[in-house]
N, C-alpha and C positions, 0 to 999 in steps of 0.2 A: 504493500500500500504506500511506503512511505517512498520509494523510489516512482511509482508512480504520479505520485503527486509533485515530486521534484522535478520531474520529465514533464509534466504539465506545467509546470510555471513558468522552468526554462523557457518553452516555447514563448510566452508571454511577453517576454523582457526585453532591454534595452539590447541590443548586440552584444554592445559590448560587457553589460553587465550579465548577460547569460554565459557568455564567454568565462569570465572571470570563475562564476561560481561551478561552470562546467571543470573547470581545471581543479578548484577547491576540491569537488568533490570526488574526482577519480583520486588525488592525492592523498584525501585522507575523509574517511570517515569516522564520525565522533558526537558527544554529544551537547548538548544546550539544554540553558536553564534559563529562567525569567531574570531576570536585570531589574539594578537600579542606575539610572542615571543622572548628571545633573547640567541643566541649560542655562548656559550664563547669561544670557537675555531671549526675549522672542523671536523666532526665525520667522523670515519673510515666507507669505505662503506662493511657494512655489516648486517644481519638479524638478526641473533641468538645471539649476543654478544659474546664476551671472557667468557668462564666456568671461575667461581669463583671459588679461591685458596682452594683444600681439605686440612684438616685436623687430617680427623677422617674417619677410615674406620668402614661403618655401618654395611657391612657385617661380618667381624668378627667379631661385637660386639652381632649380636642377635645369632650369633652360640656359639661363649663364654658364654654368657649371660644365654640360655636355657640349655647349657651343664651344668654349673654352679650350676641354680635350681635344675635338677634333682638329679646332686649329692647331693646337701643339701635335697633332699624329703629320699635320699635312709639313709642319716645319722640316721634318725628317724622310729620311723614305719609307715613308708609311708601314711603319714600324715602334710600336713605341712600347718602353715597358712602364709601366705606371705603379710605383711605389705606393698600397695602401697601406695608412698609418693611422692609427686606431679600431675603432669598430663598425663593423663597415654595413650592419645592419639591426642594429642592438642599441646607436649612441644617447644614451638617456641624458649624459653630461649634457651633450651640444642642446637636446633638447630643452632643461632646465635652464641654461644662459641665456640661448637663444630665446626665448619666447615666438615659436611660431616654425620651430624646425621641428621637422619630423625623425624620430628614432631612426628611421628608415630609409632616409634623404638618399642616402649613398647606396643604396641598394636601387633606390628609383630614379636616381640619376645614369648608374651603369646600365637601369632596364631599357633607358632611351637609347642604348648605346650597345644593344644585345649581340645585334647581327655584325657589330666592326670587332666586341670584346671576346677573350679569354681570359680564364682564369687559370695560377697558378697556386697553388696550397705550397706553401714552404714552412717545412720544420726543424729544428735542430735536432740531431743527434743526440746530444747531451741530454735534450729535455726530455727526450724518449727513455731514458737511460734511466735519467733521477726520477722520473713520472711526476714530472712538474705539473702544476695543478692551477686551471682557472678558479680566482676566489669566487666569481661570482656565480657559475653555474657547478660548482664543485664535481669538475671533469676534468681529467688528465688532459695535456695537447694534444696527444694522440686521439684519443675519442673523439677531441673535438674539431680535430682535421674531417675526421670522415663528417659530426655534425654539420662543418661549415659545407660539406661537400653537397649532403643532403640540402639546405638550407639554398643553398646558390641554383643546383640545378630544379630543385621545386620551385623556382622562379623562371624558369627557362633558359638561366645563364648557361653556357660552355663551361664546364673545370678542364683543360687539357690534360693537367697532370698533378704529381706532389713530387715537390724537391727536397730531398734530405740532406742538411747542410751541416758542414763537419762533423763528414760520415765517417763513421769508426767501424767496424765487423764486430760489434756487440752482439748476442743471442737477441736481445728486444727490438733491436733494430732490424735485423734479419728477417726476424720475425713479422713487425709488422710492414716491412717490405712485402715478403708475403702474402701479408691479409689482405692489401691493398693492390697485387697482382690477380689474389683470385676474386678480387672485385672488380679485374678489367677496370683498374685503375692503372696507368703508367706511372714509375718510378723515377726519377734521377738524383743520382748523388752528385755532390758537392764536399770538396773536400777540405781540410784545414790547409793554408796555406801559411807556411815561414815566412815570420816577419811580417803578418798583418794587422794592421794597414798601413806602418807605415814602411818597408820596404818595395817601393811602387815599382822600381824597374826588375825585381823580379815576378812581385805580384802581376801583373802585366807582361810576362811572357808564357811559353808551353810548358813551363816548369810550376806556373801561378795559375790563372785561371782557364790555362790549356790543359790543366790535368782534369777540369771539371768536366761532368757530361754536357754537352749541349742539350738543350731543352727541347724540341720540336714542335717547334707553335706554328697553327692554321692561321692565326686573324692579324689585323693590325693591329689591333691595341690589345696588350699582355696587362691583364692585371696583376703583381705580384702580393698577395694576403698572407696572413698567420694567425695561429693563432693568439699571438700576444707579442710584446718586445723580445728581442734579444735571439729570433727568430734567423737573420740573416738573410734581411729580404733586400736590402742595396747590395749585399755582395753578390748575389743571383741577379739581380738586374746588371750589375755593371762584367760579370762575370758574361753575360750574354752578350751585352753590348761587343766585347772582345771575338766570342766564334759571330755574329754575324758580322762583323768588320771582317774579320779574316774570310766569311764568304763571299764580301762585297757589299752586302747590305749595311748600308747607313744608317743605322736606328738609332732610334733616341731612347733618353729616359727622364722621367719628372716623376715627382714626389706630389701626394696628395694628403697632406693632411691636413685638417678644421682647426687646430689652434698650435701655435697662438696665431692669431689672426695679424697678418702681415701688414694690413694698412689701416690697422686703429692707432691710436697710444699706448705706447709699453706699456703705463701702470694704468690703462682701462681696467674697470672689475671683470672685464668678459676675460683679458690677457690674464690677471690677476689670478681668477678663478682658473683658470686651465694652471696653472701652477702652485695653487692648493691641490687641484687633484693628481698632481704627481710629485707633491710633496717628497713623498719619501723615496723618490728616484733621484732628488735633487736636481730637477731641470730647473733652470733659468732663465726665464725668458730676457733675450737682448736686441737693441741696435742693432744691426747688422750694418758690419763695419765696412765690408765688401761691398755693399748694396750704397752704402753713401759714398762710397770712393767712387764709384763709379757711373753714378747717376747726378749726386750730389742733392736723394731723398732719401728720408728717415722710412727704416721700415723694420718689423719686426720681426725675430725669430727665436731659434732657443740654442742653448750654450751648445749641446751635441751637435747639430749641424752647423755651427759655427764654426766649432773646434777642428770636423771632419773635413769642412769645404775643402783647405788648399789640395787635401789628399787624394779627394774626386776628383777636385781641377785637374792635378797631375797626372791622374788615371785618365780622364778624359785627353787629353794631350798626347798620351804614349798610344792611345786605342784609336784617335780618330784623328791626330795630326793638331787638332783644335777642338777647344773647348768650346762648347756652344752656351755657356751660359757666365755671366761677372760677378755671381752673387749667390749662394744658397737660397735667398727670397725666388731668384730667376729660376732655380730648378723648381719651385710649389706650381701650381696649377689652383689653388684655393682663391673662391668666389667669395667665400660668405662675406667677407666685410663690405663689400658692395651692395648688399640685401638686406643690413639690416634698417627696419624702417620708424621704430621710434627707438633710440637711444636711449632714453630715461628710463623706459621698460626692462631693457635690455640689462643695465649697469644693476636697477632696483633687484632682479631676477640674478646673476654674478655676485650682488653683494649678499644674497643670501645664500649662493651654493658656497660660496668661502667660509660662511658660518657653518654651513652644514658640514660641510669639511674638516674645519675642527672638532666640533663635536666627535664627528666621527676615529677620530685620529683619539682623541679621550678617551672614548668607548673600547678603543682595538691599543690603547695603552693599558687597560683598567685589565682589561682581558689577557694579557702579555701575546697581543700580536703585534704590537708598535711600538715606537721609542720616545724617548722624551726631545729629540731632537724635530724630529716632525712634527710635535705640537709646538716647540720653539717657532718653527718654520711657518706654520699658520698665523700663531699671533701677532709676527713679523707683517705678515699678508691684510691681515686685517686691522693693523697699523697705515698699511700704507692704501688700503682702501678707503680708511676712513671711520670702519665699523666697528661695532660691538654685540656682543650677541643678545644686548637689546633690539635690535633689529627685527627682533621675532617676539612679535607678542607673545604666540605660545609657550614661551619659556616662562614667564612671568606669571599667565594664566594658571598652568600644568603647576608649578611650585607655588603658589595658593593656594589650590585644590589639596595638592599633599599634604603642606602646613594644615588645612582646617580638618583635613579627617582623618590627618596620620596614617594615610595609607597609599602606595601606588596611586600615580592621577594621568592621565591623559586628558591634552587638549589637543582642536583642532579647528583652524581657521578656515573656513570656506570662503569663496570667492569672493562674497559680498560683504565679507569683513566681519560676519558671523562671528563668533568665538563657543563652540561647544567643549564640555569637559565631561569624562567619567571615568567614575573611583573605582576601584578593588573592592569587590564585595565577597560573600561567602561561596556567590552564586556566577558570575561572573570577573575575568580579570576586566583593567579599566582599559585598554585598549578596545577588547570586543562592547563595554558600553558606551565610550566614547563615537566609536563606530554605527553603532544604532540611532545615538542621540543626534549624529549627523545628518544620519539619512532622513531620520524622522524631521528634520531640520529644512532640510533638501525637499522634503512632499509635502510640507506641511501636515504634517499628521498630529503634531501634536509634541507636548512637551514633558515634562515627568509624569509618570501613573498612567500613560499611554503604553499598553502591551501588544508589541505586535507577534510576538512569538509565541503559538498557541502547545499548549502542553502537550496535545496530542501529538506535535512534530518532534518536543523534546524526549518525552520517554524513550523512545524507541531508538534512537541518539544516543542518547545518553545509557542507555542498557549495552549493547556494543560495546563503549568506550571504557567502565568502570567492571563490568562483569565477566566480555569477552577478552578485553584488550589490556587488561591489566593496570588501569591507569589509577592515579592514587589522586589525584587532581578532578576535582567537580567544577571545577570554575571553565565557562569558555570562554575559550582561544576566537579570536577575532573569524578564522577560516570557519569555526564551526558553528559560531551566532550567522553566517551567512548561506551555510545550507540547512539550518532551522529556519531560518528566515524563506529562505528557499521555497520549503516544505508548508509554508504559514501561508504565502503567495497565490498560492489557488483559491484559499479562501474566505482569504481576508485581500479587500480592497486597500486598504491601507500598508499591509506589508506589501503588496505588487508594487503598490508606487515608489514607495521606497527603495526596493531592490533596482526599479528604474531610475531612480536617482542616483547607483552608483558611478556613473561616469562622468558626473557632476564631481566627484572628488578629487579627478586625477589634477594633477597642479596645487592641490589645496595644501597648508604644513602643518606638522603637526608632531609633537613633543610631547613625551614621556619622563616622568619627575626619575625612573630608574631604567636600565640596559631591558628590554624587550626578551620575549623569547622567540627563537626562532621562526615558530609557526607565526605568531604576532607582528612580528617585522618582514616575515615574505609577504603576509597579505596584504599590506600595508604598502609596500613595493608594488606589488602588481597590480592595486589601483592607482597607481601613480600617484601615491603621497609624498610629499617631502620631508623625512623624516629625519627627524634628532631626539638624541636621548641621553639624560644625565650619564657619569660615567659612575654608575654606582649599580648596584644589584638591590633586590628586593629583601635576598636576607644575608645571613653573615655565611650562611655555608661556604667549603670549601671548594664544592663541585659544583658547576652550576651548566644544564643545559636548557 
């Protein structure tokens, strides 16, 4: 019955909010209890929320953007390898700064671009080796070689191939050579080369990047991707640029990546912000000194490609006779500073993701994933922004609420400057009733002693989770107040509208007085909440998950 009725409401709902709770609930099923919550003033009666302030208009940035590339493919003999640098269908960063860019931007830009592109997957060796691990989807590279592979061609991209870069004859490596042959995937290694990068005239002969495989690309434009830094995806592009010079072909290569953005102000909050979130890589964004020698305009980049330039220069020199480009800026291909369309939006949206930044950097020190350096490095940041983590009502909100009821507090700002809060109760954590009071916020349904979650959805929930599943915890987790909610939606008018007003929250921020638990912060994430959280825990235990 109860799945029935959950399959019935789905069909009901916003897109995207059926989406949402569809994932919740293959993830985890669990159970729900009745709530208390508490509303810091009256919400406006409405469903959809106030649209969040734009920024950034996405559509002239992927028509800029592909116009762009093609003219740098036509520079060359139509050939070009294009350096993808970040995340090239996931960027929630750019999203957040930007106001008005889509996660996806890069992904929809290349899809303009289907029938000239290829794709290259490049991995390290080493990282196959150590089973190095993306934090945010907690998978290995290698798994997430083949994801990304999945992910590219379910869009109708080309992957030509995967290049494994300072190849070793390791067992794991071998190995998933292998997997990846009998997926009628093609292979090439790439090997370490003495004296890189800065021995250029051997790197640059049959003893440097002639011992590497050539690659065999169909299209003009090579896209070269990974799954993360440190991958070795300029040495495979420049490594190529060498066998097709030596076949005669002329190719080129440019670098594509969103920040720092090349024609703002160094210390803009959008620059700013992209250098809180690689804090602890310790980039720098700078001048580009090359760039004003030889134009005689300020333009922005960051210390690695600074540091790197004269060393491409030289490689470009030994490989093609001449350098085709005076600047590290000259190798980018990046439009966005040209789209964006209100500034104040922009900078307002930057000065918070630096805050969230730190916080977070507190959180993953509290927890011993980070250093005290990195939070050095933020407050430095948010010095020269300007800010303070006043900047976010919710902080201020959230630690009120704790203060009066001595218990975990969550708040949460909606668009229209709303401010809802909700506590830790017996029955509920405050995340999952903060969550409720929002939405209830969002439909107008109604303010405290308003019950949208009907008991007959929570039994049966809640028996699973405490009986079958061993759980020692009665309070719900923000993921499981949303498929009781679910379940309440068939029958209740009130709860439908509200599960349709979850997409109303994405953009919206929102702060926790202690560290989250994991199910409470992915859901939270995957309505696109902007989230921060004191760096403290709920109790003094030693273990905490």
């Amino acid at each position: 019955m109860l799945v029935n009725l959950i399959r019935t409401a789905l069909a009901r709902l916003h897109p995207r909010a059926g989406y949402v709770i569809l994932i919740l609930i293959l993830e985890k099923l669990c159970s729900g209890v009745r709530y208390r919550t508490v509303l810091c003033h009256a919400p406006k009666q409405q469903e959809k929320g106030i649209p969040m302030k734009i920024g950034f208009d996405n559509n002239k940035y992927l028509a800029m953007q592909s116009a762009h590339i093609r003219e740098r493919i036509s520079q060359f003999d139509n050939k070009l390898y294009l350096e993808f640098g970040g995340k090239l269908f996931d960027d929630y960063h750019a999203s957040r700064v930007l106001p008005g860019f889509q996660p996806d931007s890069k992904l929809q830009m290349l899809l303009q671009l289907k029938d000239q592109a290829e794709i290259v997957v490049v991995i390290s060796a080493e990282d196959i080796i150590s089973n190095k691990m993306r934090g945010d989807y907690g998978i290995t590279y290698d798994q997430d070689v083949l994801r990304l592979i999945d992910a590219f061609q379910g869009m109708g991209l080309f992957v030509g191939s995967v290049c494994i870069t300072m190849y070793t004859a390791a067992p794991e490596v071998e190995a998933f050579e292998r997997r990846l042959n009998e997926l009628n995937i093609r292979t090439f290694r790439h090997y370490k080369i003495a004296g890189y990068p800065n021995d250029v005239t051997h790197i640059v002969s049959d003893d440097g990047y002639g011992k590497n495989d050539y690659i065999e690309t169909e299209r003009p434009l090579v896209v070269i991707t990974a799954p993360g830094p440190g991958s070795g995806k300029m040495a495979v592009c420049l490594s190529q640029l060498y066998h097709e010079y030596k076949r005669g072909i002329k190719a080129g290569y440019a670098k594509f990546e969103t920040f720092p953005i090349w024609n703002i102000p160094l210390k803009h909050p959008v620059n700013l912000a992209y250098e809180a979130a690689t804090a602890d890589l310790n980039d720098v964004n700078m001048i580009d000194p090359f760039h004003l020698e030889a134009y005689g305009k300020t333009a922005v980049n960051y210390n690695r490609d600074i540091e790197i330039f004269p060393v491409v220069n030289a490689m470009f020199e030994l490989i093609a006779g001449k350098s085709p480009y005076h600047s590290p800026t000259d190798m980018g291909v990046n439009m966005a500073g040209n789209c964006i369309t209100d500034d104040p939006v922009c900078r307002e949206a930057a000065c918070q993701e630096i805050v969230r930044r730190y916080y977070e950097a507190l959180c993953d020190q509290r927890q011993g994933r980070g250093s005290e350096d990195t939070v050095y490095k933020l407050e430095l940041l948010m010095q020269q922004a300007g800010v303070t983590p006043d900047i976010r009502p919710v902080v201020a909100a959230a630690a009120h609420m704790a203060e009066e009821t001595g218990e975990p507090a969550m708040a949460i700002q909606l668009a229209d400057g709303t401010m809802v809060t909700g506590k830790t109760s017996e029955l509920m954590g405050c995340s999952a009733a903060a969550l409720l009071n929002a939405l209830k916020a969002l439909s107008g349904a109604g303010g405290h002693g308003v019950h949208l979650i009907k008991q007959s959805a929570i039994e049966p929930i809640q028996t699973v989770k405490v009986k079958y599943l061993g759980s020692n915890n009665p309070r719900l987790h923000s993921d499981e107040v949303l498929v009781a909610l679910a379940a309440s939606a068939n029958l209740d008018a009130k709860a439908l509208a509200a599960l349709r007003s979850l997409a109303a929250l994405n953009g919206c921020q929102a702060h926790c007085s202690v560290i989250l638990s994991p199910p409470d912060e992915s859901t939270y994430k995957k309505l696109g909440l902007q989230l921060t959280c004191e760096p403290q825990y709920q109790t003094n235990n030693l273990y905490h998950r």
